[in-house]
C-alpha positions in Angstrom: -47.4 -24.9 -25.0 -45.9 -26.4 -21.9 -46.5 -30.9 -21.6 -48.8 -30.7 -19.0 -51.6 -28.7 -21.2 -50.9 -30.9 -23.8 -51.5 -33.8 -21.5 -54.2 -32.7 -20.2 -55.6 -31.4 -23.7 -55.1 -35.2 -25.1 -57.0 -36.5 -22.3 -60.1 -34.4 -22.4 -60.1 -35.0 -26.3 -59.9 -38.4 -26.0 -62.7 -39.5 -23.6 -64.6 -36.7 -25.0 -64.7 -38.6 -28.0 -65.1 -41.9 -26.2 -68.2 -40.2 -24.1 -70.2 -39.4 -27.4 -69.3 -43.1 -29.2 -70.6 -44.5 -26.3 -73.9 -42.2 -26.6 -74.6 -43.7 -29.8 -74.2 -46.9 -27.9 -77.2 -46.3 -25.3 -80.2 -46.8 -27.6 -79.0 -50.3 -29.1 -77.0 -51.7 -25.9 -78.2 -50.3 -22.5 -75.7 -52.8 -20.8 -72.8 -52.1 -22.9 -73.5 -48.3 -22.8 -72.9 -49.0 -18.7 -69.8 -51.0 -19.0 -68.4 -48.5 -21.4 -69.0 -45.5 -19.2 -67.4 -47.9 -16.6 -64.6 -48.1 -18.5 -64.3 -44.0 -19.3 -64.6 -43.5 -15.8 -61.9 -46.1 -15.4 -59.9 -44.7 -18.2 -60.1 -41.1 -16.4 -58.8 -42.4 -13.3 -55.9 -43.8 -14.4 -55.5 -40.9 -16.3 -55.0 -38.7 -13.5 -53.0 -41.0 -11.4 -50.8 -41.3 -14.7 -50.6 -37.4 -14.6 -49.5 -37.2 -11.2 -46.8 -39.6 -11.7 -45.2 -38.1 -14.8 -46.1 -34.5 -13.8 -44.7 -34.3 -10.5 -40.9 -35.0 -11.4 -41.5 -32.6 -13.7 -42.9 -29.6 -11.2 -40.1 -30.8 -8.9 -37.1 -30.3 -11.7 -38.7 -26.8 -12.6 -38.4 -25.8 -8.4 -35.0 -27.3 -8.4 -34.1 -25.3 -12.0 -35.5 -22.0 -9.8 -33.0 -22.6 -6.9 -29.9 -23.5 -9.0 -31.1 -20.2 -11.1 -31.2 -18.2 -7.6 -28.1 -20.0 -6.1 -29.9 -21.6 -3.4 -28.2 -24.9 -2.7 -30.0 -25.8 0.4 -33.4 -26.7 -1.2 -33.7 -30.4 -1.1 -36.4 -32.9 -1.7 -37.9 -35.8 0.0 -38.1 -39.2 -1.6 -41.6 -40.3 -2.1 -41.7 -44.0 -2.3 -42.1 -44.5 -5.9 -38.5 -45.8 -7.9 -38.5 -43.3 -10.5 -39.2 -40.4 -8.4 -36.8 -41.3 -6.0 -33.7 -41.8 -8.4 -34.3 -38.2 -9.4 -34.5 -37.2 -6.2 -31.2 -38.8 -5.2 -29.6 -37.8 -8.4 -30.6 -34.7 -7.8 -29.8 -33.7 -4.0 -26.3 -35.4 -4.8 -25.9 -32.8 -7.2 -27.2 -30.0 -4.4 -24.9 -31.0 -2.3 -21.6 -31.1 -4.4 -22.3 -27.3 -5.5 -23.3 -26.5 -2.0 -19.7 -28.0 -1.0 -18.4 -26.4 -4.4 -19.6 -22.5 -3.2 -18.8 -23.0 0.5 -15.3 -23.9 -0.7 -14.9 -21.4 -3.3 -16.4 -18.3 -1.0 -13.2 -19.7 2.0 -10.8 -19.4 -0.7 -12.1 -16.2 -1.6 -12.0 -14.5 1.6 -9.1 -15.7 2.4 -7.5 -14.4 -0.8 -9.0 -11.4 0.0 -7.9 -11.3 3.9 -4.1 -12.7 2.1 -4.6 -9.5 -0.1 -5.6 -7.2 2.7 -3.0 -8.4 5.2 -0.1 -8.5 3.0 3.2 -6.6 3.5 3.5 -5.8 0.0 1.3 -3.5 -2.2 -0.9 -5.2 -4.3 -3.0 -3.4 -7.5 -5.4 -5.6 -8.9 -6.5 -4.3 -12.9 -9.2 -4.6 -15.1 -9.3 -5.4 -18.4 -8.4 -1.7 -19.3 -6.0 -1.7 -16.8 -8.1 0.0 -14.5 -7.4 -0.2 -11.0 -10.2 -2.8 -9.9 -8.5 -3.3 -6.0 -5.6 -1.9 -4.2 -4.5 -3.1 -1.3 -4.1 -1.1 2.5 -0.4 -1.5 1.8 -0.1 -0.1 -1.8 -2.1 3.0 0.0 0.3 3.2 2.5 3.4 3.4 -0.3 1.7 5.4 -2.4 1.0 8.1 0.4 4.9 8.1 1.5 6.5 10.9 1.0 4.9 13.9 -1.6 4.0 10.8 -3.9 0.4 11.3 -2.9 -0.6 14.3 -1.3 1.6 16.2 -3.8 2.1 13.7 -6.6 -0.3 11.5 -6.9 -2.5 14.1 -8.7 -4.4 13.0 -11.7 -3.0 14.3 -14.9 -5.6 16.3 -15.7 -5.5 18.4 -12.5 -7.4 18.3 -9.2 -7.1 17.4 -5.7 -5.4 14.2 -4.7 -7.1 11.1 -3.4 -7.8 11.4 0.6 -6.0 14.9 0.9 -6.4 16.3 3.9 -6.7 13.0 5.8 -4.2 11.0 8.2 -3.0 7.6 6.5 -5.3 4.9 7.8 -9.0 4.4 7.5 -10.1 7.7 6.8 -7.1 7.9 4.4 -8.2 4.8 2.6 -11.9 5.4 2.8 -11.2 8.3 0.4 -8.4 7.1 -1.1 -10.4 4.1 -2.5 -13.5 6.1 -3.7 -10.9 8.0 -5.6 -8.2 5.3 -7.1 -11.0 2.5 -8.1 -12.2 2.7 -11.0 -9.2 4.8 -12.3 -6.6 4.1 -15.1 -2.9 3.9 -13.7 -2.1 6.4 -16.4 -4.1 9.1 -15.1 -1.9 9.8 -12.4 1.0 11.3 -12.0 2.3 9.7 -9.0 5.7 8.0 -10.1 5.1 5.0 -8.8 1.8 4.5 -11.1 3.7 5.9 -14.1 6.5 3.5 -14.1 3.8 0.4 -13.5 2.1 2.0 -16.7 5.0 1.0 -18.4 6.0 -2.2 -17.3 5.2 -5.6 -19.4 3.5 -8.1 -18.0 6.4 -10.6 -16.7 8.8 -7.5 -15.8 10.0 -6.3 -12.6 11.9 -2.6 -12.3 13.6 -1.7 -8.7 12.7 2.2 -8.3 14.2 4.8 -5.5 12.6 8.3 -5.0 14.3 11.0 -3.0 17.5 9.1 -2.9 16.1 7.1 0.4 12.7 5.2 -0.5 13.7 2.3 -2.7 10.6 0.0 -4.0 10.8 -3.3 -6.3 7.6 -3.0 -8.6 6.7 -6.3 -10.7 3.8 -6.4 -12.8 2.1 -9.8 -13.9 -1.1 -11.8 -15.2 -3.7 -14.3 -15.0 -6.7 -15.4 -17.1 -10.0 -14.2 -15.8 -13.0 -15.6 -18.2 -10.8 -16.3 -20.9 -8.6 -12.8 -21.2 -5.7 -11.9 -19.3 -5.5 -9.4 -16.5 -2.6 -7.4 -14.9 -1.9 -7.5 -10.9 1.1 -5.4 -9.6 3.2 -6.2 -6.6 5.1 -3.3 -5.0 7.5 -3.9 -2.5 9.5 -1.7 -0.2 12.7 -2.3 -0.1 14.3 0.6 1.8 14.5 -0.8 5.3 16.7 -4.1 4.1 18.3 -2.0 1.9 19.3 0.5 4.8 20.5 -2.2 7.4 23.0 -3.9 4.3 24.6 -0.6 4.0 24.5 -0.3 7.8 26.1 -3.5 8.2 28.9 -2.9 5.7 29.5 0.3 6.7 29.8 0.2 10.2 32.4 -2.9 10.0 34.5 -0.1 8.2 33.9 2.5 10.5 34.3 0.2 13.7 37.5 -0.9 12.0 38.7 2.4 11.2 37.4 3.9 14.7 39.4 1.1 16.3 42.7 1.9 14.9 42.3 5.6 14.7 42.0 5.1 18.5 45.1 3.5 19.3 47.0 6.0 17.6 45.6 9.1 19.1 45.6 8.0 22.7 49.3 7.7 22.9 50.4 10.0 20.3 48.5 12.5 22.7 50.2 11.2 25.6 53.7 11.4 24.0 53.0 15.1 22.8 51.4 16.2 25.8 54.4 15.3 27.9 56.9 16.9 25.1 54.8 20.2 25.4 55.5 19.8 29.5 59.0 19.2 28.9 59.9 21.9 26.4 58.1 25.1 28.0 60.9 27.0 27.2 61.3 26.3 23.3 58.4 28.6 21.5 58.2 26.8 17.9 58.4 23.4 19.2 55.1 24.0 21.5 53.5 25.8 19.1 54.1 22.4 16.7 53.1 20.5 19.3 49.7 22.1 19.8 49.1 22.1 16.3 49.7 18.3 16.5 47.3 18.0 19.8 44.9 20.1 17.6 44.7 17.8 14.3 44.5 14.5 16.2 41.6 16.2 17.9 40.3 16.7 14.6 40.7 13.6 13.6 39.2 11.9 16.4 36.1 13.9 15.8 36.0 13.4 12.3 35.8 9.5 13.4 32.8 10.1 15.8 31.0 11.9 13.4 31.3 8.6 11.8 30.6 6.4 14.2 26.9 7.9 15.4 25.8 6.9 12.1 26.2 2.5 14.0 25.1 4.2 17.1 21.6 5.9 16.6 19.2 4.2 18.9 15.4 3.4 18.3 13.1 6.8 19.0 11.5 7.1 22.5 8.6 8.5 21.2 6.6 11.0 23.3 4.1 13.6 22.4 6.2 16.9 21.7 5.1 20.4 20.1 6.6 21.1 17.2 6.4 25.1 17.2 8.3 24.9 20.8 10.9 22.7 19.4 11.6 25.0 15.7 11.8 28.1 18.1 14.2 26.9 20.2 16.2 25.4 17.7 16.0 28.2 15.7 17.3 30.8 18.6 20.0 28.2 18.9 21.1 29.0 15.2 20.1 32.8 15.1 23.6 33.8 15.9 25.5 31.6 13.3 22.6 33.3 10.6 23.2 36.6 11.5 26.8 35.9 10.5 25.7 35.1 7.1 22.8 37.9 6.9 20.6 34.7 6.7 16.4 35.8 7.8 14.6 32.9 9.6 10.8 33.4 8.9 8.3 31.0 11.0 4.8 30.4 9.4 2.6 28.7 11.9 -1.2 29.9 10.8 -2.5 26.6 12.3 -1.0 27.2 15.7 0.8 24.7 17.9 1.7 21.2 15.9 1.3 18.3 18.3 3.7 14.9 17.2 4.8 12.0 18.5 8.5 11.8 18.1 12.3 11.3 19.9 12.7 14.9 21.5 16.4 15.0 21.3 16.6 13.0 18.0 14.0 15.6 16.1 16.2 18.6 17.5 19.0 16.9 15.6 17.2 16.8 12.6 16.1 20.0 12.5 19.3 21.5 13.6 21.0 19.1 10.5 18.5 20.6 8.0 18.6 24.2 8.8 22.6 23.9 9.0 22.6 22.6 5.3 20.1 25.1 4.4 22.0 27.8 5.9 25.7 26.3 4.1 23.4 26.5 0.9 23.0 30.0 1.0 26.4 31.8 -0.1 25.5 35.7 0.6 22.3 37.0 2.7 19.1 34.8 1.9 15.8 33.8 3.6 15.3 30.6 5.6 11.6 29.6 5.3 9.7 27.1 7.7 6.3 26.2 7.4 3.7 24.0 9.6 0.8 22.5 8.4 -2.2 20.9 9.8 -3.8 18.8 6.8 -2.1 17.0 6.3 0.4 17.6 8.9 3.6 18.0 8.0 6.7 20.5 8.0 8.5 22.2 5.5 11.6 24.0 5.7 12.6 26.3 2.5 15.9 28.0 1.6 17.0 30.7 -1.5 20.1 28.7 -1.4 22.1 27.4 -4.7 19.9 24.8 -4.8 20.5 20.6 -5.9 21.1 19.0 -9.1 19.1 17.6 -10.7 21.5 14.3 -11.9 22.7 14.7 -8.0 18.8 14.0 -5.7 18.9 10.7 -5.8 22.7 10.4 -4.4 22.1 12.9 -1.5 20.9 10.1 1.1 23.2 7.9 0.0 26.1 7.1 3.0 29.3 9.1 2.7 27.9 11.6 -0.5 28.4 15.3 -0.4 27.8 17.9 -2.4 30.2 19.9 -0.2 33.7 20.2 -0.7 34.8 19.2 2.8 31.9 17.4 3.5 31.5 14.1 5.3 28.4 12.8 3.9 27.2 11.9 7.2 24.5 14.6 8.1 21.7 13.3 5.6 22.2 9.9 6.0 21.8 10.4 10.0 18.4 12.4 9.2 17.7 9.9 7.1 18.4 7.0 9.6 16.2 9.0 12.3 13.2 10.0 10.2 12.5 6.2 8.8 13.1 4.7 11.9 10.3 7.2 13.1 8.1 5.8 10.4 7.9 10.2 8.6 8.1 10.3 5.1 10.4 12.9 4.1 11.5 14.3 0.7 14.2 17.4 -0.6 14.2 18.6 -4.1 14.8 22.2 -5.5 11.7 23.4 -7.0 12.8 26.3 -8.7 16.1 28.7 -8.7 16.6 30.0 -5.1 14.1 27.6 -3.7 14.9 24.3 -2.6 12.2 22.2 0.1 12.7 19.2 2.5 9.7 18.4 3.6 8.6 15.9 6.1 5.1 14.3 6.9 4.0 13.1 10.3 
């Protein structure tokens, strides 16, 4: 029974009893029946002015109890005058206005955690308490979509179609991406990334490189949330610093090399070239000479081979097709394949693939790749290059020996071949080209006699 009905219940009881006492009252006393009646009527008044004065603070804490329960912190009263009232009234819209201060402050901070979170240049996965992914960041999208991590990897275990396949990076990409990955445990994918976080301890950190050329530091940590702990993972690429420290070093050794490679040439040339004018007459000794001419040539090539790795510019990018540029580039190497009884097959269902790319740098490329694919392949063999639309991307397949398995993640690395007079310089320049255009790329050897490098625009 709430206090006012009690009130109000005591109060009706007790001049009810006072009305019929003073009944009894009006056939002895007829004056003092008046004065008590006086007195009830008195008794009543005060009564209800008593009620309004305890009742009111009391309707006014249960409308102040309603907007603390809804979270409205604007509802504030007026003072009314009265000393009691008002020190509840002050007490209380003190109180209003330190939570409304209180949420205001705590809602900036949110959002601009969660702007911090959105913004950030490193990928950051946000976990349950079943370490379910609760938030992922545009960035972690971005470096889970690299390469064939997410349109081909980043299947869940169980089978099915990746999250946001189909769909350019950006916000359709992470539209459907998101409606996929939340909600999801890390372990449900296969995307290598996610696996190695699945087995990380909260407090550890693990440096991982895919395809030999995309390098990522992954740390995984916690923080209390309602009394248990929760994990958060921070991914960080690392390939572009890791790329211009190599660069550095190596082109102060190639520079250095280059340098005194060319002092000795130049007038070693000279010197033979006016020995071969001078002895015309003497057979072996110009046929030494040439051969000398011929090596320092050789060597002086060998050098510049190494020296466009320091000198690849930025790309000019402008909007090229792709089926013009594979069919000149592959009538440019038709000849060399016929040598080797080497088949070029072109598969472009979708039609013409528009990009925006380097002209002259992307004919590089593809004249690198088809070159190694065509050295891969010892006796006859079928050179296989795909387009595709959704997502778009290129893929060039050989019958060739094939790679390694303990050898992929070497083959971007500067200076490593698999060849036996190789220079290790081809991949890394493909390498250099295709980051710098911003196209994940990836080569691994499926099966026996097929081996992919595959590269996403």
């Amino acid at each position: 029974m709430k206090l006012r009905t009690k009130y109000i219940l005591f109060v009706v009881i007790l001049h009810g009893i006072a009305g019929v006492l003073s009944f009894f009252i009006l056939a002895e006393n007829k004056p003092l029946f008046l004065v008590a009646e006086a007195v009830i009527l008195l008794s009543i008044f005060l009564s209800w002015q008593l009620y309004r004065q305890l009742i009111q603070p009391l309707k006014l804490l249960m409308q102040g109890t309603d907007a603390i329960r809804d979270r409205d912190f604007n509802v504030k009263f007026l003072r009314t005058g009265r000393y009691e009232m008002d020190e509840l009234i002050k007490v209380y819209n003190q109180m209003m206005d330190a939570l409304r201060e209180e949420r205001t402050k705590q809602e900036e901070q949110h959002f601009f955690l969660e702007k911090l979170i959105h913004t950030s240049p490193t990928g950051i996965l946000i976990l349950d308490y079943d370490d379910r992914i609760q938030q992922i960041n545009p960035k972690a999208l971005q470096l889970l979509w690299e390469g064939d991590g997410w349109q081909e990897g980043a299947r869940r275990a169980a089978g099915g179609e990746p999250a946001g396949a189909g769909s350019e990076p950006g916000g359709e990409m992470e539209s459907a991406a998101n409606r996929e990955v939340l909600g999801s445990s890390i372990r449900e994918w296969a995307h290598p990334i996610l696996q190695q976080i699945s087995q990380l301890q909260s407090g550890e950190s693990k440096t991982l490189t895919f395809n030999g050329a995309l390098t990522y530091k992954v740390q995984k940590s916690h923080f209390i949330d309602r009394g248990f702990p929760r994990h958060f993972v921070l991914i960080e690429e690392l390939t572009a610093e890791i790329l211009e420290a190599e660069k550095k070093t190596y082109g102060k050794v190639i520079r250095m090399m280059a340098h005194e490679v060319n002092n000795t040439i130049g007038p070693v040339n000279s010197i033979l070239q006016s020995t071969l004018q001078a002895q015309q007459n003497s057979e072996l000794l110009t046929q030494a000479l040439r051969v000398a001419m011929d090596r320092n040539n050789n060597l002086n090539l060998f050098m510049r081979n190494f020296a466009d790795l320091v000198r690849i510019p930025l790309p000019v990018k402008t909007s090229i097709g792709l089926l013009r540029l594979l069919e000149n580039t592959l009538e440019l190497m038709r000849r060399r394949a016929g040598e080797k009884k080497i088949r070029f097959q072109l598969d472009a269902a979708g039609g013409d693939l528009p990009i925006r790319a380097d002209l002259q740098q992307m004919e590089q490329v593809l004249i690198n790749i088809i070159k190694n694919s065509m050295e891969a392949i010892e006796e006859e063999g079928c050179i296989t290059i795909i387009t595709a639309h959704h997502p778009k991307k290129l893929i060039i397949r050989d019958t060739g020996r094939g790679i390694p398995a303990e050898l992929e993640d070497q083959l971007f690395s500067p200076f490593f071949s698999t060849k036996k007079d190789g220079q290790g310089v081809g991949l890394t320049i493909i390498r250099e080209i295709l980051l710098n255009h911003g196209f994940p790329f990836s080569l691994r050897t499926l099966a026996p006699g097929t081996t992919e490098f595959v590269i996403h625009f």
